[in-house]
KOLPABA-138797 format. One line per field, with one value per residue: x, y, z of N, C-alpha, C in turn; residue number from 1. Coordinates in pm, whole numbers, plus 50000, padded with zeros to 5 digits. Atoms other than C-alpha are relative to their C-alpha. Layout:
<rs>
nX	X/...
nY	Y/...
nZ	Z/...
caX	X/...
caY	Y/...
caZ	Z/...
cX	X/...
cY	Y/...
cZ	Z/...
n	NUM/...
</rs>
This chain:
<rs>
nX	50125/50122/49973/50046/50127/50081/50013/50168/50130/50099/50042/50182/50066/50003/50072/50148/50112/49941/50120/50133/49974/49868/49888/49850/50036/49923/49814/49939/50008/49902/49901/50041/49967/49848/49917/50015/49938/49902/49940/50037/49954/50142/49984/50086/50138/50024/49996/50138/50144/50003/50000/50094/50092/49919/50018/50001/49872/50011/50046/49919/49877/50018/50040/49940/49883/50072/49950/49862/49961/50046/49917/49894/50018/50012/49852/49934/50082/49935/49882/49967/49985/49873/49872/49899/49945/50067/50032/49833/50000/50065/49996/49845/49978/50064/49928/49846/49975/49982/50145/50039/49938/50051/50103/49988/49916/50127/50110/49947/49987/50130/50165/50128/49973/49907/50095/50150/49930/49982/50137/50029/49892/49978/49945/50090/50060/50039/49866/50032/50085/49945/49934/50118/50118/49924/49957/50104/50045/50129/50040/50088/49914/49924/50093/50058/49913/50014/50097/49963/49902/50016/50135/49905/49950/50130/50031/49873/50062/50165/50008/49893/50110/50117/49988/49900/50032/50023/49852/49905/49985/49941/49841/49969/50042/49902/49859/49955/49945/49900/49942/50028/49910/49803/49976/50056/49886/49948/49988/50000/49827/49918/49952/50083/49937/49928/50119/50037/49917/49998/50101/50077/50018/50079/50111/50024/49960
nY	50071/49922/49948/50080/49998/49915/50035/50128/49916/49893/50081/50070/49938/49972/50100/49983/49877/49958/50022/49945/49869/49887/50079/49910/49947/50034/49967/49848/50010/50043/49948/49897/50126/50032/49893/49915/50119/49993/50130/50074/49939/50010/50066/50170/49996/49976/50128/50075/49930/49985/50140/50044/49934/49935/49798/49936/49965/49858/49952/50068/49919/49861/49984/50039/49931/49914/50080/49952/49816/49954/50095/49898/49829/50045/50034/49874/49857/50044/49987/49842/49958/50063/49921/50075/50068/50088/50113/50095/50107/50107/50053/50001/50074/49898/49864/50045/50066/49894/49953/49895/49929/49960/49977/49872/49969/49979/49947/49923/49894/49954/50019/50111/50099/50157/50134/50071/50134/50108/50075/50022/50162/50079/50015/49980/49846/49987/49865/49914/49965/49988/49926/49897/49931/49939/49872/49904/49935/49959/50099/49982/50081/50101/50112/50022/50061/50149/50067/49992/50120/50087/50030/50035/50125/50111/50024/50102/50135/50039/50046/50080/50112/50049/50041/50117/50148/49998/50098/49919/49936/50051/50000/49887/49970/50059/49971/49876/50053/50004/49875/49917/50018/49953/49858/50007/50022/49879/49844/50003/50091/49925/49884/49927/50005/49939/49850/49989/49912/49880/49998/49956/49855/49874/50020/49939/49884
nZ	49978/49950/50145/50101/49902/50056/50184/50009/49960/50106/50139/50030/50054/50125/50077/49949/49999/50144/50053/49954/50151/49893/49991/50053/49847/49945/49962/49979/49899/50009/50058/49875/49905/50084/49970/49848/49896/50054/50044/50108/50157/50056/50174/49970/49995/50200/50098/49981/50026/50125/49972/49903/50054/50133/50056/49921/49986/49974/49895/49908/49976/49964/49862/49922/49985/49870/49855/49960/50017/49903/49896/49926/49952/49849/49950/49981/49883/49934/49949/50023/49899/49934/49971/50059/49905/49995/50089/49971/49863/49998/50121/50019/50117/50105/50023/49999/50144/50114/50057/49921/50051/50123/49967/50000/50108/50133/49964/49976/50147/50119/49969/50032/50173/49953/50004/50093/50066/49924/49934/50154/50070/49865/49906/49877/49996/49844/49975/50019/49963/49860/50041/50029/49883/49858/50049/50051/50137/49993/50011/50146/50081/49940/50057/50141/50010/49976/50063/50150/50033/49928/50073/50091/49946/50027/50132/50108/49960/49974/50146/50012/49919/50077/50162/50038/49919/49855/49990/50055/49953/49862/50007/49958/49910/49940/50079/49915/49868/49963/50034/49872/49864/50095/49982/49890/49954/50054/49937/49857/50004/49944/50075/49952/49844/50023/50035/49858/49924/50083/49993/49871/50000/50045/49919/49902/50035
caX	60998/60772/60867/60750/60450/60339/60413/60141/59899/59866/59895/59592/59461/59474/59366/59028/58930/59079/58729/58560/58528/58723/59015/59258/59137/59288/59633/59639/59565/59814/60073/60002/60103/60396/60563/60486/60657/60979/61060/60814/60910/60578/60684/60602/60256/60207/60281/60051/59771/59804/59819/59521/59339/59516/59305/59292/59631/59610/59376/59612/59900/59766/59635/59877/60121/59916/59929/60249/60324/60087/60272/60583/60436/60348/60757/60835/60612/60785/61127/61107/61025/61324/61583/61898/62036/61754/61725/62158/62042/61758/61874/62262/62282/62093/62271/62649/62530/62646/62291/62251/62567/62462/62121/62204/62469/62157/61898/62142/62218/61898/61597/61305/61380/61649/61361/61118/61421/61499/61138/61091/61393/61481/61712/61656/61407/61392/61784/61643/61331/61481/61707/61429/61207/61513/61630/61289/61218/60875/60635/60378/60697/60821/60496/60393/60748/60700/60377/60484/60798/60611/60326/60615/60728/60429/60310/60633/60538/60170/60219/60484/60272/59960/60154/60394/60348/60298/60610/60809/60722/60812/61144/61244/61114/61338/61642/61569/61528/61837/61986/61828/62014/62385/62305/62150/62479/62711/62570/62622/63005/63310/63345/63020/63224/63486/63193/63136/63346/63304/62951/62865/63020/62868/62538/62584/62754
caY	62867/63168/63311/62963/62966/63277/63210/62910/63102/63388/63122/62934/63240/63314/62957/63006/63320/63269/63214/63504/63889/64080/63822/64116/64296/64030/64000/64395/64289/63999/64185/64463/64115/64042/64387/64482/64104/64190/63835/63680/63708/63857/63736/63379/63480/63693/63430/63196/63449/63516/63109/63108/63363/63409/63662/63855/63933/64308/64372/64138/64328/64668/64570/64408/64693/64908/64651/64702/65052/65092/64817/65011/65372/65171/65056/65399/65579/65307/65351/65746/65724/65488/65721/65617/65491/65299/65141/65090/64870/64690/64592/64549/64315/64538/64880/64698/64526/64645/64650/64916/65084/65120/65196/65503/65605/65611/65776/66027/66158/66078/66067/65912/65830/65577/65415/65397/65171/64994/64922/64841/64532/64273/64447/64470/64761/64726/64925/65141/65199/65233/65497/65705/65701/65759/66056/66235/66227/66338/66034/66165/66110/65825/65600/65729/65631/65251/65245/65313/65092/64821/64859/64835/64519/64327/64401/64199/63936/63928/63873/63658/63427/63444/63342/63078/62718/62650/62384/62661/62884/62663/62597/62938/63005/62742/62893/63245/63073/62952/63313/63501/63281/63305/63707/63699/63525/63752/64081/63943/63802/63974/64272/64424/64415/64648/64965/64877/65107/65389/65348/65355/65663/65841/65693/65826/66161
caZ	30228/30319/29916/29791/30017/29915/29508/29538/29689/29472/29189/29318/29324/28977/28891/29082/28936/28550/28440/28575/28369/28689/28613/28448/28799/28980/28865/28911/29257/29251/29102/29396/29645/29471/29439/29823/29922/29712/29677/29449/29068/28912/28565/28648/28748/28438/28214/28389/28435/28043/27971/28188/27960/27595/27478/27746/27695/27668/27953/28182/28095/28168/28497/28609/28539/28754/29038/28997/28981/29302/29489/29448/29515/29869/29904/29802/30091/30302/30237/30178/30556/30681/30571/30505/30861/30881/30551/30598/30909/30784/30403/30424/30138/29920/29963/29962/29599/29254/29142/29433/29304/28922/29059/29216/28978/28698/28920/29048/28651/28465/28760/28704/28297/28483/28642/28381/28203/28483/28546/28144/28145/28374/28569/28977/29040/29468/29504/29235/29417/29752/29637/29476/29809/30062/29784/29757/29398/29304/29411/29080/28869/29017/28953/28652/28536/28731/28521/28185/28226/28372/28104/27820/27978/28045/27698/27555/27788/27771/27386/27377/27650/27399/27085/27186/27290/27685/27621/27482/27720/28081/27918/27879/28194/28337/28143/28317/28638/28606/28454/28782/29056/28809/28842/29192/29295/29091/29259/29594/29525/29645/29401/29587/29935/29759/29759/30158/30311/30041/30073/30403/30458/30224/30351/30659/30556
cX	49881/50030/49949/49820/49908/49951/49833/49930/49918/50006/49894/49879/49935/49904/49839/49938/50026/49881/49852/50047/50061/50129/50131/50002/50111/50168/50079/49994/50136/50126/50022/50099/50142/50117/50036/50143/50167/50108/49949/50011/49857/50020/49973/49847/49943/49983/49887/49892/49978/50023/49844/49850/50041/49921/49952/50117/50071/49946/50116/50156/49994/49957/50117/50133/49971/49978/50138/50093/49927/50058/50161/50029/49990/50147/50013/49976/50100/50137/50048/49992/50104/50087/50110/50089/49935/49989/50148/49953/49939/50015/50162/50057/50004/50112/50151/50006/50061/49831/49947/50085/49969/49837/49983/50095/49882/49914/50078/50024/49914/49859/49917/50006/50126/49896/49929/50100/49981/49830/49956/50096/49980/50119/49931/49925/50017/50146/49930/49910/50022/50043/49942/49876/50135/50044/49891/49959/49851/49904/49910/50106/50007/49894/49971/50129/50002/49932/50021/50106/49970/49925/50077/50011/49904/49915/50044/49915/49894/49986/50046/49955/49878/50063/50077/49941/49986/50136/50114/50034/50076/50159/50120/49984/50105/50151/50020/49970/50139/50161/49982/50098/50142/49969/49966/50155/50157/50011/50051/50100/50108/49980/49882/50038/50126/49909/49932/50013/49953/49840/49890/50055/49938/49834/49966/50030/49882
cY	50096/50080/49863/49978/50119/49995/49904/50038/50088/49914/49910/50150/50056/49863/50007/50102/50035/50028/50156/50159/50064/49903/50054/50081/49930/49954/50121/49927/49870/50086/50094/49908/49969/50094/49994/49818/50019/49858/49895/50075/50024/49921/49930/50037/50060/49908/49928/50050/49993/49872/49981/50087/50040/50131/50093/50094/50114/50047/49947/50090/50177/50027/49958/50110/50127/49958/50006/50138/50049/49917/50077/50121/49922/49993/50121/50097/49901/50024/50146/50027/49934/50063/49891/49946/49880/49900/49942/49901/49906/49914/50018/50005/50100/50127/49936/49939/50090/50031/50169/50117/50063/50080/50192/50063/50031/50098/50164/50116/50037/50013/49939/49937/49899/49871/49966/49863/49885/49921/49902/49844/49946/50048/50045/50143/50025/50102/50133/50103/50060/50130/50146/50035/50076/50182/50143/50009/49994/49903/50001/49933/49852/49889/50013/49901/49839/49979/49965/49862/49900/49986/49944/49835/49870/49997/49888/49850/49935/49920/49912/49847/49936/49918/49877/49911/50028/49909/50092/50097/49975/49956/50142/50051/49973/50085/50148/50013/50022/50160/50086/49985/50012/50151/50051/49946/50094/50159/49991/49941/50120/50151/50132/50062/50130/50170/50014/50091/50170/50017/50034/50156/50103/50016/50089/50147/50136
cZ	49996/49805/49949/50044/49925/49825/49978/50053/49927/49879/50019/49987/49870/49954/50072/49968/49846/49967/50021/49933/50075/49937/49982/50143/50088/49992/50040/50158/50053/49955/50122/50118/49979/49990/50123/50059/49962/50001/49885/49835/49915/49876/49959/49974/49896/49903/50003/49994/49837/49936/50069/49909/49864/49959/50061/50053/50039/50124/50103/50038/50126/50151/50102/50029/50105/50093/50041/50065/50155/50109/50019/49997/50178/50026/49973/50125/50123/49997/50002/50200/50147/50041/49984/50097/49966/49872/49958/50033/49929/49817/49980/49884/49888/49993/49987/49800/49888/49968/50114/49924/49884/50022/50046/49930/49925/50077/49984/49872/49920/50107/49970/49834/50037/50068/49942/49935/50078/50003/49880/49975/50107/50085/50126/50002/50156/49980/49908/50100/50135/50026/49975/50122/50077/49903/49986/49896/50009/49993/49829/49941/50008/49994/49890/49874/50049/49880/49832/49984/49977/49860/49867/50019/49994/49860/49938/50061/49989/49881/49948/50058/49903/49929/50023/50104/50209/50038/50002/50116/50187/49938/50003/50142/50133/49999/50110/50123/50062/49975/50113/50121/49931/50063/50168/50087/49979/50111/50150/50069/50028/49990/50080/50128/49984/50038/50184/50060/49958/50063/50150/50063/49905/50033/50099/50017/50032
n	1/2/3/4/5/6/7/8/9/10/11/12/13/14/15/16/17/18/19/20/21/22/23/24/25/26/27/28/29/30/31/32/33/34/35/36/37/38/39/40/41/42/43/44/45/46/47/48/49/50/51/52/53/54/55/56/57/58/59/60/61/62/63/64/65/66/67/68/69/70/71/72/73/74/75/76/77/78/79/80/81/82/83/84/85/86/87/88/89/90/91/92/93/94/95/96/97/98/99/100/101/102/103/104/105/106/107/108/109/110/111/112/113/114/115/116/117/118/119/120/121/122/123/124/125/126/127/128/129/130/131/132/133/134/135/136/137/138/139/140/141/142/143/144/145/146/147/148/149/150/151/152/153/154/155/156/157/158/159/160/161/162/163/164/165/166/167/168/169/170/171/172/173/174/175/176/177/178/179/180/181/182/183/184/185/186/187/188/189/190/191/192/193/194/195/196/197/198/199/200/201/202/203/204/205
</rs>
């Protein structure tokens, strides 16, 4: 409820301020809202912002990927100072998932060119991100890397939003709705419960 609450909020926001020349401003600032809550899916709001402004497409992207990128340099300063008891305790789910598993597996070999990918596709970035504050990597890196990924990303989308129908685009939309909760269910099904044991000791190690 409080994730659908917030979604319609920053999306009236957007619709009350499409019209005005800050407007690529404010999805950086939305986008900023959205990272920090780690439940709302910016991608949605992208879309719509860019829908809301077609040729604005470019600026929209670029801001918004820098709302991004500064929304999770903030989760990084936050979870770099949890530590890794603490962010055991307060994100169970999360550190027990595969997405956590593959997450640090990638960071651990390639560093920050694992998160620029991650940050660049749709897979989860929060375990990444988590991972990379509690480990220390170099915050400079470690955003400029969000930003780039992010900027990659929202490009595809920004463009993809301009050029194709608004019909075309809420059906797809639907489709990777329904593709999010399939994988969202997936990471959080038995096989993740197998890495419990292993995992928390080395956590705590």
């Amino acid at each position: 409820m409080l994730r659908g609450a917030l979604e319609s909020g920053l999306m009236r926001t957007l619709l009350r301020r499409a019209d005005r020349p800050a407007f690529p401003a404010v999805v950086g600032a939305v986008a900023v809202a959205a990272t920090v809550s780690m439940s709302v899916p910016f991608s949605t709001l992208l879309v719509a912002a860019v829908l809301m402004a077609r040729r604005r497409w470019i600026a929209i992207a670029v801001w918004a990927s820098l709302g991004a990128a500064l929304g999770a340099a903030l989760l990084y300063l936050v979870f770099h100072h949890l530590g890794w008891a603490r962010l055991f305790d307060a994100y169970p789910d999360v550190v027990r998932s595969t997405a956590w598993s593959d997450a640090t597996r990638w960071l651990s070999t390639y560093g920050v060119l694992a998160l620029l990918v991650i940050a660049a596709t749709p897979l989860p970035l929060t375990p990444a991100l988590m991972f990379a504050g509690i480990s220390r990597l170099p915050i400079v890196e470690v955003v400029l890397a969000l930003w780039i990924g992010k900027l990659a990303k929202y490009l595809v989308y920004a463009w993809l939003a301009s050029r194709f129908p608004e019909r075309a685009l809420r059906r797809g939309q639907r489709h990777a709705d329904a593709l999010r909760v399939i994988v969202a269910r997936a990471l959080s099904a038995t096989p993740a419960q197998r890495h419990d044991a292993t995992s928390s000791g080395e956590l705590r190690r």
